[in-house]
C-alpha angles and dihedrals in degrees: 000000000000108000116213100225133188143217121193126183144211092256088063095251119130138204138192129197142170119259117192116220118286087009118157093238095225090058084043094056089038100058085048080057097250099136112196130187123286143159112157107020093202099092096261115101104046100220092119087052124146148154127244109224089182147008135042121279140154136224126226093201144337125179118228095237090060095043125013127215087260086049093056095051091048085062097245113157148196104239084204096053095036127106120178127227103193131002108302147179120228119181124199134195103239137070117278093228088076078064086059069218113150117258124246122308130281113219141165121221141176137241104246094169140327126194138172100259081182150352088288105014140087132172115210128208128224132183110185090187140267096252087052110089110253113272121249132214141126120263103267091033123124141221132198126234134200106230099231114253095021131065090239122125121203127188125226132171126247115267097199140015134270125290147166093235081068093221108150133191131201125184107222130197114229100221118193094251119358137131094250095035095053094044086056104052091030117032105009117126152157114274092028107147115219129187117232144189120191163194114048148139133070090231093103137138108267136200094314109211090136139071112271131230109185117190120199126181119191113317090354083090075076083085102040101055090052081062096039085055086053097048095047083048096054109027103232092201089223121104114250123205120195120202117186124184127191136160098250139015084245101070092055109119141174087024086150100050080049099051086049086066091067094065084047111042110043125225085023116159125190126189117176108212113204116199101191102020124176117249084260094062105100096182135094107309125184123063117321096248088064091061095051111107099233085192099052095045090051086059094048131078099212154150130242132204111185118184115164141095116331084245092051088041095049086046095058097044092050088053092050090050091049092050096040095229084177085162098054116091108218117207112180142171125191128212131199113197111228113232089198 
């Protein structure tokens, strides 16, 4: 059975290719004209070197001058001695223009429905068609989108995950004034057509084999719902705990579609963090780091995916590093809102 496989590179552009059973992958990447880096092909000299974020794959050989034990286990692999077993996702630390590989798609979708899911907060609804190929991309990425009637281009997570019916979500901040913002309380309507490129970002969901902590601040829960999609999908067998903070009760938004992970992911936990809250809020209140149990995550071995704004995201990381939290994994992505 053919595997879809992805590479994804340090400049946040990814790209997904076919690989035929029992295919070496770099022969595999260099027949879909993405050409990396090589020099020995014998698994020697670690130029073609890589990391699998996800799936499962062998190696034929690699030598232990190329990859070290603790390279290995860190999931580090040859391109020219990998085969993959299932789809799977491999990252690597250059440009992917050393690659001469093409940049992310141009395509063009249309506005199926867009509604306020809080005070601040719309989703908005794509179809990029049923004869277009299904796009591909990996839960937390983004894509950017032409505001219709300008030449701005704005960029929005992903709200679900991929699939071959090609319906798309974004979650998208109302702004005061703003090109985006203003298209969407003022023009926006079904049948719109908007222009695309995607997919992009290195903020992704990875292998998951350890428990899950997922942050989200404001619409980077966008993000975070594409991966939570994909957890509920596949059932990841690690318990997930989502943690969304806002400035007021208000802004919380898709708390149903949230609730509905607990009867699909088992051992999910959501707490809802509210910085400003009104005197009726009876939840956590505060910043989202003073809710997190620093006991119970020295005792875990876990992973942590962090979207939200640069200030939430610094926050979180200047508390881990306070606490050494040296077995914790932190993931993060951080968003600026455009003001124009």
């Amino acid at each position: 059975m053919t595997h879809k496989v992805a590479f994804s590179f340090a400049d946040g552009k990814t790209l997904f290719f076919p690989v035929q059973p029992n295919e070496i992958l770099l022969d595999a990447a260099l027949r879909n004209g993405i050409n990396i880096p090589l020099d020995c092909r014998e698994g020697v000299c670690g130029t073609c070197q890589g990391r699998c974020e996800s799936g499962d794959y062998s190696q034929d050989y690699v030598d232990e001058e190329a990859l070290s034990s603790h390279d290995l286990q860190q999931r580090k692999m040859l391109t020219c001695q990998t085969r993959v077993k299932s789809d799977a996702a491999f990252y690597f630390d250059f440009a992917s223009s050393l690659c001469n590989a093409s940049g992310p798609e141009r395509l063009s979708a249309k506005v199926t429905g867009v509604s306020q899911v809080s005070n601040s907060t719309a989703i908005l609804h794509l179809d990029l068609g049923s004869d277009t190929q299904a796009l591909d991309f990996l839960p937390g990425q983004y894509a950017r989108l032409r505001i219709p009637g300008t030449e701005n281009m704005r960029s929005y997570s992903f709200a679900n995950r991929p699939g071959s019916s090609n319906q798309l979500q974004f979650l998208i901040r109302l702004l005061p004034e703003g090109v985006m913002s203003d298209y969407i309380r003022e023009r926006c309507r079904v049948g719109d057509e908007i222009a695309l490129e995607a997919p992009l970002g290195a903020f992704y969901l990875r292998h998951v084999t350890r428990p899950l902590i997922l942050v989200a601040g404001g619409t980077g829960l966008s993000a975070l719902l594409g991966m939570l999609d994909e957890l509920a999908e596949r059932d990841c067998g690690q318990p997930v705990h989502l943690y969304y903070g806002v400035r007021d009760a208000a802004d919380l938004c898709e708390q149903q579609r949230i609730a509905a992970y607990a009867e699909r992911i088992p051992g999910f936990r959501y707490t809802a963090v509210v910085s400003d809250p009104s005197p009726q809020w009876t939840g956590k209140r505060g910043y989202i780091a003073e809710h997190f149990d620093a006991s119970e995550l020295r005792d875990t071995e876990a992973d942590m995916y962090v979207c939200g704004p640069p200030p939430m995201v610094e926050s979180i990381k200047t508390w881990l590093q306070e606490q050494a939290l040296e077995n914790l994994h932190l993931y993060y992505e951080k968003f600026t809102e455009s003001n124009i």
